[in-house]
LUMDREN-893271 format. One record per residue (C-alpha): residue in three letters; x, y, z. Coordinates in steps of 0.2 Angstrom, whole numbers, plus 5000, padded with zeros to 4 digits. Example, Ala and Ser with C-alpha at 12.3 -4.5 7.8 and 13.67 -1.06 7.14 Angstrom:
<recs>
ALA506249785039 SER506849955036 
</recs>
This chain:
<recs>
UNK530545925705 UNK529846085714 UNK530546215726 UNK529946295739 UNK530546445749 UNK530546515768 UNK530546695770 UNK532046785780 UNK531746825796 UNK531947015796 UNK530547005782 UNK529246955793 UNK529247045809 UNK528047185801 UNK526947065792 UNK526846985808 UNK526247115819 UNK525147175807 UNK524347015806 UNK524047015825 UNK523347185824 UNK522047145810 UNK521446995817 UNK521147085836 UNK520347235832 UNK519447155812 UNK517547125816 UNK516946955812 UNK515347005802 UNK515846975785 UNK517046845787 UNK517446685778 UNK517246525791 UNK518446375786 UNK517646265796 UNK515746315791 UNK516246295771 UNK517146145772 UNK515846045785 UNK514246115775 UNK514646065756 UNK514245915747 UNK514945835733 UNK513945885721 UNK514646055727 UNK516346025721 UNK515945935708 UNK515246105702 UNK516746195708 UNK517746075697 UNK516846105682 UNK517246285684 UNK519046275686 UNK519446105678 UNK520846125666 UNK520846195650 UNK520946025643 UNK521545825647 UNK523145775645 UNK524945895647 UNK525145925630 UNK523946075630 UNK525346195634 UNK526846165622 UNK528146295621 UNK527446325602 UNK525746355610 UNK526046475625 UNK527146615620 UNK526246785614 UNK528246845613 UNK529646675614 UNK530746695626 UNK532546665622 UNK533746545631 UNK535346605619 UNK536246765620 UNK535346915620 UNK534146825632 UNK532246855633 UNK530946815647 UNK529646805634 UNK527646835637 UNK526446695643 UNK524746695633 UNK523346745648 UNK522346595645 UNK523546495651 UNK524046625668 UNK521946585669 UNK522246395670 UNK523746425684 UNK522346525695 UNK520946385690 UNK522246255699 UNK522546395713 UNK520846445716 UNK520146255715 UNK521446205730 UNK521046355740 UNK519146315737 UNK519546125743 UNK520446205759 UNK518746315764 UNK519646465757 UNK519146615747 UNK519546575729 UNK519646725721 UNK521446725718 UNK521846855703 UNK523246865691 UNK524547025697 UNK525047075678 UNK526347185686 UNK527247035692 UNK527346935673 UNK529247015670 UNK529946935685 UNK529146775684 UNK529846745667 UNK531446805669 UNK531546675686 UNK531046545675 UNK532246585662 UNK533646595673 UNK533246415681 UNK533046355663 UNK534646425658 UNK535546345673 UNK534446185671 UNK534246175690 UNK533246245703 UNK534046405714 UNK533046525728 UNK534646605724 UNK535246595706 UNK536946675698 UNK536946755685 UNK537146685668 UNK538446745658 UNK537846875644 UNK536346925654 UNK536047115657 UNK535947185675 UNK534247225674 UNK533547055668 UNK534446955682 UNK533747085693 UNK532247025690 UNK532446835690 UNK533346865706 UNK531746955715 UNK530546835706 UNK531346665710 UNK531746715730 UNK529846765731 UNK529346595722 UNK528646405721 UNK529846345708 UNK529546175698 UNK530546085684 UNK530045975673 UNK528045995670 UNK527246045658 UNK525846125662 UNK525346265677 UNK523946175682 UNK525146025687 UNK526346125693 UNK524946195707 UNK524345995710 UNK526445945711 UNK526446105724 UNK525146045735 UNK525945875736 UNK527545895742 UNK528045745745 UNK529645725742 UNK530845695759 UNK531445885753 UNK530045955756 UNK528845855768 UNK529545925785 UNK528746095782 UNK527546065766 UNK528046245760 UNK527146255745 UNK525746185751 UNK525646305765 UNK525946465753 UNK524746425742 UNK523346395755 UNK523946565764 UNK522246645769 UNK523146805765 UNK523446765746 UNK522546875735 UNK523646865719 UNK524946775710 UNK525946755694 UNK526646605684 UNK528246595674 UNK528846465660 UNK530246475651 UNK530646305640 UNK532646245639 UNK533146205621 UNK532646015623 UNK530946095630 UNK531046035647 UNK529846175657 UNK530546275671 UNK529046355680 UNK528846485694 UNK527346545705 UNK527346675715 UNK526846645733 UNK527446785744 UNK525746895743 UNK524746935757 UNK523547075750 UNK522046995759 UNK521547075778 UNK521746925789 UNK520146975796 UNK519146905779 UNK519546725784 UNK519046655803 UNK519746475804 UNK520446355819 UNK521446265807 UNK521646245789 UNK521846065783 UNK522645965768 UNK521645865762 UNK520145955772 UNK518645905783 UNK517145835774 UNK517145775759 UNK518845775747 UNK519145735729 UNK520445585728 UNK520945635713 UNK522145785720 UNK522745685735 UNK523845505733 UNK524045425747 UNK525845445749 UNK525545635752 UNK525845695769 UNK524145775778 UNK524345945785 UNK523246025798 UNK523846215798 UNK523446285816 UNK522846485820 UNK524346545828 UNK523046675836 UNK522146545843 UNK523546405849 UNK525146415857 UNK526446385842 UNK527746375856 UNK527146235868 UNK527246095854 UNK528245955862 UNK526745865867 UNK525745865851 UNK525445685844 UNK524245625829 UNK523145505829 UNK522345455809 UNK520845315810 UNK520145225794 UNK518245215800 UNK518045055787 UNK519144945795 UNK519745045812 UNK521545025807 UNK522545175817 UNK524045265815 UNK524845365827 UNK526045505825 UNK527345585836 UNK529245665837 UNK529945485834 UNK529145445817 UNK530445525806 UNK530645425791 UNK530545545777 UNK530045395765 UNK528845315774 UNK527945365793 UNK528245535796 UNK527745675808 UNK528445845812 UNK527746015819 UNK528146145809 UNK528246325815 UNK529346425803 UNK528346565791 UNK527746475778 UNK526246555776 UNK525346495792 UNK526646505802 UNK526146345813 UNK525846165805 UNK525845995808 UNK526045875798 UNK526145695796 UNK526045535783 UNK525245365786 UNK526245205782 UNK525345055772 UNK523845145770 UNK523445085751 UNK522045135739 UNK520745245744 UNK519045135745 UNK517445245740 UNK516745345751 UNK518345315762 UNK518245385779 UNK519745445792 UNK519545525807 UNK521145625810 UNK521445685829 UNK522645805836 UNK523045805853 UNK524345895866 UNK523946085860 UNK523846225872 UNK522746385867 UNK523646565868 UNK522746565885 UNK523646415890 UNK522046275890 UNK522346115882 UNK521446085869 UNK521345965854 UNK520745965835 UNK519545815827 UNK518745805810 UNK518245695796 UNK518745665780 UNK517945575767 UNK518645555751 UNK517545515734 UNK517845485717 UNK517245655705 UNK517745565690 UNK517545375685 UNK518545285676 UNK518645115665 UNK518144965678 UNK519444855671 UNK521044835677 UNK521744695662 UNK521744665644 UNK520044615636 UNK519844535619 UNK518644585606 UNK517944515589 UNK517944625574 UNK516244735573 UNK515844665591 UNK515244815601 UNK515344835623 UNK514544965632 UNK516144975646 UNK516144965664 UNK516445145675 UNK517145155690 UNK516145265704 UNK516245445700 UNK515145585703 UNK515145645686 UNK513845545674 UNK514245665657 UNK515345745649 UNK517145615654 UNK518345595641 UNK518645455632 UNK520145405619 UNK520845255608 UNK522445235604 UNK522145175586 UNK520045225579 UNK520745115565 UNK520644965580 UNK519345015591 UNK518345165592 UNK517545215608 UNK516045365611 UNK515645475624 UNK514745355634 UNK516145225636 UNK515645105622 UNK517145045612 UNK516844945594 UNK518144845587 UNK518544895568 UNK519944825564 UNK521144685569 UNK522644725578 UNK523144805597 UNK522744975604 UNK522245055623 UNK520745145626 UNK520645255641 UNK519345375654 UNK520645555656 UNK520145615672 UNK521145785667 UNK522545775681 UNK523745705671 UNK522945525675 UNK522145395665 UNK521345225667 UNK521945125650 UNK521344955644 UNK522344865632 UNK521144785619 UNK521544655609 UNK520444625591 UNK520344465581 UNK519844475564 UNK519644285560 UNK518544125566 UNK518144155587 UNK518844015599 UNK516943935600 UNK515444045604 UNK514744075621 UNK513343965625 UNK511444075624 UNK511044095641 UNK512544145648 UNK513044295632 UNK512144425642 UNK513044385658 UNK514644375647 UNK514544525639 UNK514344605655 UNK515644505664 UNK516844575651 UNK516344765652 UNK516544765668 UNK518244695669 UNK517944495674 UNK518544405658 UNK520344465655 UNK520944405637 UNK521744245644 UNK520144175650 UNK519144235637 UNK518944065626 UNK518443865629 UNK516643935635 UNK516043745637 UNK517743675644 UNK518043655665 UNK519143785670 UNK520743755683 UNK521043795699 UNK522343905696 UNK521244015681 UNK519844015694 UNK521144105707 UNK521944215693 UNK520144285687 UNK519244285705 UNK520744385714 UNK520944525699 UNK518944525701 UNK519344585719 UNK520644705714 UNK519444775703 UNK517944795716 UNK519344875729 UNK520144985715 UNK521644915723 UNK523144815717 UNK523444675728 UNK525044605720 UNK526144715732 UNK525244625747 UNK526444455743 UNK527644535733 UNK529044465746 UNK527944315753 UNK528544135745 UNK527344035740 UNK526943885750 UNK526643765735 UNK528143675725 UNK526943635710 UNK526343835707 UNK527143995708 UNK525844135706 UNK525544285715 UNK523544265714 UNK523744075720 UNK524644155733 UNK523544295738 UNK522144175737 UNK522844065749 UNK523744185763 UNK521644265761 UNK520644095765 UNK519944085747 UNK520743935742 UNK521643805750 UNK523143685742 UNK522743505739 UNK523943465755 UNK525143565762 UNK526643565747 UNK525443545731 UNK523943685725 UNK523543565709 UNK523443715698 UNK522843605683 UNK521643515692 UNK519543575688 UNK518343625700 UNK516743515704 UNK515043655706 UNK515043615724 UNK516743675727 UNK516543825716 UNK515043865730 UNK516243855743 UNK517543945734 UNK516244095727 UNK515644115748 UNK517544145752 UNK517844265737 UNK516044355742 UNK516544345763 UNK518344415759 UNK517844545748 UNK516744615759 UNK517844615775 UNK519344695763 UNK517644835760 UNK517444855778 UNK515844785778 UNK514844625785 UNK514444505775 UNK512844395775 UNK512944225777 UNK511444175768 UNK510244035773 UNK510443855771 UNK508643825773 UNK507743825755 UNK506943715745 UNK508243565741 UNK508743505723 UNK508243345716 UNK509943285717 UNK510143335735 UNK510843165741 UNK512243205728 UNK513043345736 UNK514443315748 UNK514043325764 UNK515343435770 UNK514743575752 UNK512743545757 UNK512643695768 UNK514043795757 UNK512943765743 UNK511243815747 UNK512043955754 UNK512744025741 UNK510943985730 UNK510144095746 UNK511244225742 UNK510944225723 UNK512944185721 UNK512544035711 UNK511143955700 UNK510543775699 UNK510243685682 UNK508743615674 UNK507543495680 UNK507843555698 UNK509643505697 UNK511243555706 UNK512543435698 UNK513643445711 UNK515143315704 UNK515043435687 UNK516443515683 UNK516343705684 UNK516543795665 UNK517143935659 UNK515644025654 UNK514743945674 UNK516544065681 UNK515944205671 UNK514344205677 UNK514544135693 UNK516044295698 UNK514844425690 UNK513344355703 UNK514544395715 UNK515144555708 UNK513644625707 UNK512944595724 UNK514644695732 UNK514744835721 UNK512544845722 UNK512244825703 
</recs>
């Protein structure tokens, strides 16, 4: 839970004529250009950024309350506001100065040491209340002067409960998502003031150790003059890390109030495209729900004192490289034009993570060089078991199994987030053994997330229908980084004989049919011709779910032997999918259309076309 703050009126009328003044009579020689940083820079240019102002390490557990102190504050009668340790201030300034940087902002935001007292003693008296006040009363048995303090630190403040660390704190800031804060983004706005020039944090812990944090937001010791922006956007033009953006956080697009009218706002509208697949979303006054569609403008002085704001509905994961055109119409200069803002945003992946998305199963002393995710960053990500007495997994993402039993292993990204795999190792006799020439494609089927425990067995036995679905849909997923389960979570399934979310999917999607209109079969196998029908479908949809064409591949190569075998309704299907190197045939110049697809044929056959989407 987070807080934000507006400043009183009467606060803000010299600020504000300052302000004017600066900007009007400031030369622009020397100045920052917002729009010229965040256009020009690559991602290997924030990539390098991150590096410098990552966090001080993965996970939240970094800043306990037995870690932090240099003097503990106390939450008992006498009270104490306590000391933070700077190393952890400096990880407070890393998240601050990273989302300034991210914004086309200076980011050389500096600690204020005179301000430390009044940030502790805010978060004290929050932490002694055990809720968060702007305006706090004072708790009984605390001295005049300390409450004076909280009372100045926590009106001047960002103020957040319940995390523990500062650099979370900054990214729970930026978000504000919650239907509290998303009609002005207050937080948001004060930390990405061009003006800002310092800050303070504050922790105090309660005596269960729940964090009460504070960060002061108010400063404005940087001339206006040393930034030159049209608008300031959350999350900005050009490219943008994923990681510090989910999708249900609202955009923001701060306007220069030196340069448009902050007044003449009825007519602004929104319009967000998603260049992949051209899906739009527009935004105006009637778009109000706070937990879904929203859209407000914003002209209250919360930093810049103009904003607008506004959250997409439905719009999922992120793809890579995802691309959206934002466009803001109905704006008025201060000379009374109209006028309109329109930029790009692409958002990219800076760290990978693990590609699968389900358990996998391992043999004791078996060894498997894991899958990644795209991210920019080849070196140096962070990888964890659960149990090293189960699996152990290196720097490079390759796990062994040592020992029988159950664990997770995982890719920290350092934001609180964490791909994780369940593993499961067996310590006996394995359930038959892989057939030569498909363990290579097996063992990189597996790595990268195709052969979920379940379907991880019978190598030489036909597999069903309804395991086909299950392991070809959460193929998809994993290829989209995407969880498609909440697509049909309230469709009902048109089949009496099957009642399964991926039979489901499949079926809404064109993937697979039933065998009439009531009945799917799911025990039934699948013939090779049908799986080259089915592995075409899985290969066209994927591709449209990308945005992208797919080819169709040729039907015009050399025919098998046992040509006059295949179906002719499968003929073109499967040479098709052979063109497209989807499927294989067999020896002698065979196709064996009436054989019954395997196990280890699915394995091979769904990493063909896994590799083919994702450019392996």
């Amino acid at each position: 839970m987070k807080r934000s703050l507006q400043r009183s009126r009467k606060w803000l009328i010299l600020p504000a004529a300052m302000l004017i003044a600066a900007v009007l009579s400031a030369p622009d020689a020397h100045a920052a250009d917002v729009q010229q940083l965040t256009g020009d820079r690559t991602k290997q240019d924030i990539l390098n950024k991150w590096q410098q102002y990552k966090p001080m390490d993965t996970g939240t557990s970094y800043m306990g309350p037995e870690r932090i102190y240099m003097e503990s504050p106390s939450v008992a009668v006498p009270y104490k506001a306590g000391t933070i340790k700077p190393e952890y201030i400096e990880d407070g300034l890393h998240a601050v100065n990273f989302v300034r940087y991210l914004s086309g902002l200076p980011d050389d935001v500096t600690a204020n040491s005179s301000l430390a007292g009044q940030q502790q003693a805010a978060a004290l008296v929050n932490a002694l209340h055990q809720k968060l006040s702007h305006y706090p009363t004072m708790p009984a048995g605390m001295d005049d002067s300390l409450y004076a303090s909280a009372k100045e630190g926590a009106k001047t403040s960002n103020l957040y409960g319940g995390s523990p660390t500062f650099y979370d704190n900054v990214l729970g800031y930026m978000a504000d998502s919650g239907a509290t804060n998303i009609d002005r983004v207050g937080h948001r706005r004060w930390i990405i003031n061009p003006e800002m020039k310092q800050t303070m944090f504050g922790m105090v812990h309660t005596a269960n150790n729940v964090a009460y944090a504070s960060m002061y937001a108010m400063d404005k010791g940087r001339p206006a003059s040393e930034v030159q922006y049209d608008y300031i956007a959350w999350p900005s033009a050009g490219y943008f890390p994923e990681e510090v953006f989910k999708t249900n956080d609202p955009w923001s697009v701060s306007l220069n109030p030196q340069k448009y009218d902050r007044i003449r706002t009825d007519q602004i509208q929104v319009k967000l495209t998603r260049v992949r697949d051209g899906k739009e979303w527009s935004f105006d006054k009637s778009d109000n729900d706070k937990s879904g569609k929203y859209f407000n403008v914003q002209t209250s002085y919360y930093g810049v004192p103009f904003a607008v704001i506004f959250r997409p509905d439905g719009i999922g994961d992120f793809a890579p490289d995802d691309v959206f055109t934002v466009q803001i119409t109905g704006l008025y200069t201060a000379s009374g034009s109209a006028a309109q803002v329109e930029f790009n945003t692409t958002f990219f992946k800076m760290m990978p993570g693990l590609l699968a998305r389900y358990d996998i199963q391992l043999q004791k002393g078996e060894t498997l060089q894991m899958g990644l995710t795209d991210g920019l960053q080849t070196s140096g990500n962070t990888f964890k078991s659960g149990d090293n007495r189960i699996v152990e997994i290196d720097a490079n993402g390759k796990v062994k199994a040592v020992g029988k039993g159950s664990t997770w292993i995982s890719a920290n990204d350092y934001l609180g987030s964490r791909s994780r795999v369940y593993v499961n190792v067996n310590d006996g006799p394995a359930d038959g053994k892989v057939s030569n020439w498909a363990q290579a494609d097996y063992m990189k089927a597996k790595a990268n997330g195709i052969i979920g425990w379940p379907f991880d067995r019978s190598y030489q036995q036909p597999i069903t229908r309804a395991e086909f679905t299950e392991m070809a849909v959460h193929m998809i997923e994993t290829m989209l980084g995407q969880d498609l389960y909440m697509d049909v979570i309230d469709v009902k399934t048109p089949f009496k004989d099957v009642d399964d979310w991926t039979v489901t999917w499949a079926s809404q999607n064109g993937i697979i049919n039933g065998t009439s209109p009531q009945s799917f079969s799911p025990r039934a196998t699948i013939t090779r011709e049908q799986a080259a029908a089915l592995i075409l479908q899985v290969y066209a949809k994927t591709n449209e779910l990308k945005g992208r064409p797919a080819s169709t591949g040729s039907a015009s190569v050399s025919r098998f032997a046992d040509d006059s075998s295949i179906s002719p309704w499968a003929k073109e299907q499967v040479y098709q999918a052979i063109d497209l190197s989807l499927m294989n045939g067999m020896a002698k110049n065979q196709f064996n259309p009436k054989g019954e697809l395997t196990f280890e044929q699915t394995y091979v056959l769904l990493l063909n076309c896994f590799e083919m989407l994702m450019g392996k």
